[in-house]
N, C-alpha and C positions, 0 to 999 in steps of 0.2 A: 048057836055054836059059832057061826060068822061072828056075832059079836063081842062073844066072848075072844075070839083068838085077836080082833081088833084091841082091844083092853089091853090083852096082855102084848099083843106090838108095841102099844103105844107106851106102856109100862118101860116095855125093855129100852124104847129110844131113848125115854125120859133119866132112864135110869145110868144109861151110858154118857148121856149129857153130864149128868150133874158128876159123874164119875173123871171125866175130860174136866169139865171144868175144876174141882176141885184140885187134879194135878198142876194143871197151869198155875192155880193159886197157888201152891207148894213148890213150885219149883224156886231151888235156892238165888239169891241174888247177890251179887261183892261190887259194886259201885262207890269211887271215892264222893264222899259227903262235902270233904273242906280240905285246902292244901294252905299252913299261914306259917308268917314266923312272924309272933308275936301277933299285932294287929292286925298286920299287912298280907292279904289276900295274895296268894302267888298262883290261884289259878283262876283268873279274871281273863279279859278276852284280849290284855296288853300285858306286856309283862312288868311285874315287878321292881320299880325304882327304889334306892334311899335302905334297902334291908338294912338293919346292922349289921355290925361284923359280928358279934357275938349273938346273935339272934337265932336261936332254938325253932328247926322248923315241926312242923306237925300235920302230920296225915291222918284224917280221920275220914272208917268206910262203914259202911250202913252195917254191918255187921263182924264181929271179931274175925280175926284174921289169925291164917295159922304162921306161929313164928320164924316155923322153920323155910319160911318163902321171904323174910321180911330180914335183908342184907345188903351189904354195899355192891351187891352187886345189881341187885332188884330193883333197889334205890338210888340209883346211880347217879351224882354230881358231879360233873365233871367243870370245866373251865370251859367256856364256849368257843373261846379264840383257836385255840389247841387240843382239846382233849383233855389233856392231862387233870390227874386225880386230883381231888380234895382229900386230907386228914377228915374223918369226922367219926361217930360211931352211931348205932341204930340202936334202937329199946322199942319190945311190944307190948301193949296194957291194954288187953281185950281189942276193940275196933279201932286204938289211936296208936301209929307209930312215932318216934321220935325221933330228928334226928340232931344231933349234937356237935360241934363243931371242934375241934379237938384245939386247935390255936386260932380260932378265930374263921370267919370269913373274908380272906383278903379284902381289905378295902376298891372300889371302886374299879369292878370287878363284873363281866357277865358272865354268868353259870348256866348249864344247865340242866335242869333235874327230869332224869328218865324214871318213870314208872312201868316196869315191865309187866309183859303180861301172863307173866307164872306167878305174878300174884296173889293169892292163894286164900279164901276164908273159912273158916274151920265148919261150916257149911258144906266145902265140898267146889261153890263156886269157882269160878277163875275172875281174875279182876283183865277186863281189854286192854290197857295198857295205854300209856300219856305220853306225851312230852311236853315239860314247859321249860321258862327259864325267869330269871331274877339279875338284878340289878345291887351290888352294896353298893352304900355311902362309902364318903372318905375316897379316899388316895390309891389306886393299887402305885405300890412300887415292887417291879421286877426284880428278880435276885434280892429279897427282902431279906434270906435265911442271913446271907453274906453285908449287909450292909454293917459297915464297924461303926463311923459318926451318922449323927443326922441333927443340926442345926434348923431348929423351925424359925426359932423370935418371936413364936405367936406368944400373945400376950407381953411384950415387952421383957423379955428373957433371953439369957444365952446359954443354954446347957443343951450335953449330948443327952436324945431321948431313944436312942438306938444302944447308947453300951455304957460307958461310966467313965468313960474320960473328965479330965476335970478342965473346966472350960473358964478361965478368966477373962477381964477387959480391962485395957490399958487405957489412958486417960477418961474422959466421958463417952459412953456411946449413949445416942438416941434412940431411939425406933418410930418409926413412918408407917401409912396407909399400905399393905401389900397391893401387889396386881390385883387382887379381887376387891379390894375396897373395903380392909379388915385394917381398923385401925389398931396401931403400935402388935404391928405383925410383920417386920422386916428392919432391921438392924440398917443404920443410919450412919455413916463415916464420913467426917466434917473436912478431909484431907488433912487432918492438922497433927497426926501422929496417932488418932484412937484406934485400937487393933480388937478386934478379939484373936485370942490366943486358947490353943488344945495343946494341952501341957503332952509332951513326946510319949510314944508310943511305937511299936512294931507295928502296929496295924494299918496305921495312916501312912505307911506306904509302904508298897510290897509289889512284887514282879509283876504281877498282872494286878490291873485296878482299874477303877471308874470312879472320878470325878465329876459331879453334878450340883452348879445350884443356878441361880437367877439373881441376875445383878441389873441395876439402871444407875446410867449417867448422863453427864451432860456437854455437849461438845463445847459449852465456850470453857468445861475447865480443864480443856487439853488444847487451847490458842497456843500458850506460851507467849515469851517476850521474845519482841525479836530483839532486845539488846543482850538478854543471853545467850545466842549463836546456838540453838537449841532449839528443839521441840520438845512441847511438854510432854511427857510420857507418865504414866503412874502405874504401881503396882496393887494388882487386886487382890492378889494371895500370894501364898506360898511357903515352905519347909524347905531349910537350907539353903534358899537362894539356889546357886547352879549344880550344890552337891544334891540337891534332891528334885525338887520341882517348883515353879513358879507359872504365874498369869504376870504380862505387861503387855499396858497398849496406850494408845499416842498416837500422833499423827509423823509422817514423814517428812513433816518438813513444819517449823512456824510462820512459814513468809507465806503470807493469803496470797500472793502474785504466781507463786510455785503452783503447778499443777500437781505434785504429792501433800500440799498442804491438805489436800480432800482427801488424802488415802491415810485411814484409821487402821492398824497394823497391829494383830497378836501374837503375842510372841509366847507360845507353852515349852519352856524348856524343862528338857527333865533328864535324869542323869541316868547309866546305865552301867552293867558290866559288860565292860568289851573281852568278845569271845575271838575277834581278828586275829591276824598275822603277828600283832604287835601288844599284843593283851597281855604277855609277860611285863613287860617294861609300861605298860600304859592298861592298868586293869579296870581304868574307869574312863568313862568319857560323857560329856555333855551334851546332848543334839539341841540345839539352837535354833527349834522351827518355828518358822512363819508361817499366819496362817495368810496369805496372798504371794500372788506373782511368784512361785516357786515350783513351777509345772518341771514336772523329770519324764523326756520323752521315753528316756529308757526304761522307767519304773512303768508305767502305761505299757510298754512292749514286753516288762515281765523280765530284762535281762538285767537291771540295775536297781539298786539300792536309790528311791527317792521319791518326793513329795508327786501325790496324786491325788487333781481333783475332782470332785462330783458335782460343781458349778458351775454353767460356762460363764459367768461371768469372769474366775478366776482363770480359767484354761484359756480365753480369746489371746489372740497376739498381739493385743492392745485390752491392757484389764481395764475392766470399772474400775478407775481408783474409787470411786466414791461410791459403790456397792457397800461396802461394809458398814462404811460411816451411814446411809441411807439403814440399812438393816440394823445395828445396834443402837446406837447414840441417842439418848435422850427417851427411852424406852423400855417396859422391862425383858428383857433375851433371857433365852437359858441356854447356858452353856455346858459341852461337857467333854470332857478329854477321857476316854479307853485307852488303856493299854494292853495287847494284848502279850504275853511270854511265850504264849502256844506260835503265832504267826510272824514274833519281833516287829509289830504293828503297831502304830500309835494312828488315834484316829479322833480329829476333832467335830464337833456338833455342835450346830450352832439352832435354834428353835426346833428341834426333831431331826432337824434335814442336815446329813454328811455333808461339811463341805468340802474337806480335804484328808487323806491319810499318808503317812511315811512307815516305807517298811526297809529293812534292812534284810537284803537277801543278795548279795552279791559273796559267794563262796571263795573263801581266799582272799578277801578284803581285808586292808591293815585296818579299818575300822568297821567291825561288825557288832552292834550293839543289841543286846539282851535283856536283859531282865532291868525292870527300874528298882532303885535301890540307893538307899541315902551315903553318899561317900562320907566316912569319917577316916581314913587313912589317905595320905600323898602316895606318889607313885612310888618312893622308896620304901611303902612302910613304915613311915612315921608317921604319928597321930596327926590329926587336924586340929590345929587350934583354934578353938574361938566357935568350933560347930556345936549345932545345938538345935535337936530334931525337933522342935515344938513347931506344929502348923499354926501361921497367922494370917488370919484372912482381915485385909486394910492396906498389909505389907508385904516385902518380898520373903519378908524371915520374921523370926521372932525378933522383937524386941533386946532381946540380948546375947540372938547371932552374930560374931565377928568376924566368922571364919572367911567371910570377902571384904575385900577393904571397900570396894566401892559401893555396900550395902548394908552399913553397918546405922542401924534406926535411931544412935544418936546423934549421928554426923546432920541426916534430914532433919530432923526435929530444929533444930539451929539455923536453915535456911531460909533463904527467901521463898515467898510463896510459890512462885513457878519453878521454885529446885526442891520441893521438901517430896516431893512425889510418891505422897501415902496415896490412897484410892478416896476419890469423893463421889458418892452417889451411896448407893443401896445394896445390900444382897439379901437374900432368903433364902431357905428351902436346901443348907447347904447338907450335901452326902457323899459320902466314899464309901464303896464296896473293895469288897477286896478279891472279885471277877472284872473281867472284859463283859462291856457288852456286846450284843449285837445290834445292826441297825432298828430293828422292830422291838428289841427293846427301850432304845433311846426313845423312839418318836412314840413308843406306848408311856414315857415315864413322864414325855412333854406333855399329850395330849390327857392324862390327868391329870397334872399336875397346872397347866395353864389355865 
């Protein structure tokens, strides 16, 4: 009898064993298999460089997954700098989700992709939940929605690849090696009158705006002669000359004995509506800013209208003259001029880094300037003769702006070489939005873009 009741002990152990064990092997399981877009592994133990922008990612988990857990918000990509959302959309096909990018993946760009853990497979499982992140290829540019031009010259070309302007070139232009060492990928300006030209438009310039691209020159061709009582100066761009906006730079002086001979001098002028005391009888006005030696104690104290800078080079009470010229000349810089309409801010950028801004905030001033905007009427209301909105980057105006007499592009074309004062050296990469930016925008737009 003892042995029989032994038997059947041993029975019942055996039998609850293999009953355990068979549970444990049924118990359901939802574990991601593979995370890729396209070739490219995004759940490896580094993250993900080089994705494409249009690169299709794909989730796949050891077993089908229920749909109704599988959402942007479960799947969530976000932008890693910020948060902020990606466009994209989800699809499920048994154990592989998809996820699709609705206009691309910003270019050059970290993301990063949350896998939550209400994840769900029609098993019953729950999936533990991830985080990773990835890398696109290419460029991010900021405020992409808003950018109107964008001038690359990759491959020896000049057209807008942002909107449909029509982009001509005035005598021969070349194209050169960019900053990265991409041959005939940067537009080439021999000083001698070659312009590219962006036949007029409303968009290239507007109340608030951000101009950006990268240019290199060379200081011996802003010596000048000292027997024309002059320094050389040249202009790098510009729309309307002083009715709209321009770039000019030069030295302060042509005598190498002058201690401003070594101070290299920007001058961004750009036009505005004056909202002043005096904006009836003077509804437009010009600001005339330098970007050096023009520190306004009272703008720094917040009670006046004027230039503030974020260099102590320019703010000592003895500048670097020859900071500037050290920092751009003979090298390639990227430059960028903001305007802001919200703050009456103009703010210029010189490699990422603010070096100076002018804001107009003095209430009750005869000159309070506002919104940028191209003048084509005088102060009485009559037209402007001879203006003509086309941006030329080489010059201060188009080609066949007259509306200033001391800028008129056939007067230079007929000079001597140290008076014809087109732009000699390079640009690239040129862009106008039609927002202000912010600072972390600029030095986000340099540090992809360099």
């Amino acid at each position: 009898m003892k042995r029989l009741n032994l038997i059947l002990s041993l029975m019942l152990v055996l039998g609850l064993a293999v009953i355990t064990s068979c549970k444990k092997d049924e118990d359901p399981t939802f574990t991601l298999v593979s995370l890729t877009a396209g070739d490219i592994d995004l759940a490896g133990v580094t993250a993900a460089a080089d994705v494409p922008e249009d690169a299709v990612i794909q989730a796949v988990f050891s077993s089908e997954i229920d749909a109704a857990t599988a959402t942007t918000t479960t799947f969530a990509i976000t932008f890693t700098d910020d948060g902020s959302a990606v466009d994209y959309t989800v699809a499920v096909d048994g154990a592989t989700v998809t996820l699709t990018p609705s206009n691309g993946w910003p270019g050059g760009s970290q993301f990063t992709i949350a896998l939550a853990a209400t994840i769900a497979g029609t098993n019953g499982a729950a999936y533990e939940g991830n985080s990773l992140s990835f890398r696109t290829s290419g460029i991010f540019v900021p405020q992409k929605d808003y950018q109107v031009l964008y001038l690359s010259f990759d491959e020896g070309t000049a057209e807008d690849e942002a909107g449909d302007h029509t982009v001509t070139t005035v005598e021969t232009l070349t194209y050169e090696t960019d900053r990265r060492g991409t041959a005939n990928a940067a537009a080439y300006f021999n000083g001698q009158g070659n312009l590219v030209e962006v036949a007029a438009d409303d968009d290239l310039i507007s109340s608030s705006i951000t101009i950006s691209f990268w240019f290199k020159t060379d200081i011996d061709d802003y010596n000048g002669q000292a027997s024309s009582g002059n320094p050389q100066t040249r202009f790098v761009m510009g729309l309307g000359v002083e009715n709209g906006y321009f770039l000019e730079m030069g030295r302060r002086s042509n005598d190498p004995t002058s201690e401003a001979y070594d101070e290299i001098f920007l001058k961004m002028a750009t036009d505005h509506v004056n909202v002043g005391t005096n904006a009836e009888s003077n509804p437009k006005a010009t600001a005339w800013t330098e970007v050096n030696s023009q520190l306004s104690v009272n703008y720094v104290d917040g009670t006046s209208s004027g230039w503030s800078y974020a260099i102590d080079n320019l703010t000592e009470s003895t500048p670097d003259r020859a900071y500037i010229n050290e920092q751009i000349m003979g090298q390639w810089t990227h430059f960028v001029m903001t305007v802001n309409a919200a703050t009456q801010e103009k703010t210029i950028y010189i490699n990422g880094i603010k070096w100076a801004s002018y804001r107009w905030i003095s209430s009750g001033a005869e000159w309070l300037l506002a919104d940028l905007s191209l003048k084509t009427e005088n102060n009485d209301g009559s037209a402007l003769a001879g203006i003509e909105g086309s941006l030329a980057l080489g010059f201060i105006g188009s080609s066949s702006n007259e509306a200033t007499s001391w800028a008129v592009y056939d007067d230079f074309v007929g000079a001597t070489d140290e008076g014809k004062k087109f732009f000699k050296g390079s640009l690239d990469q040129f862009r106008i939005f039609s927002v202000p930016f912010t600072d972390s925008e600029v030095g986000q737009l340099y540090d992809n873009e360099k």
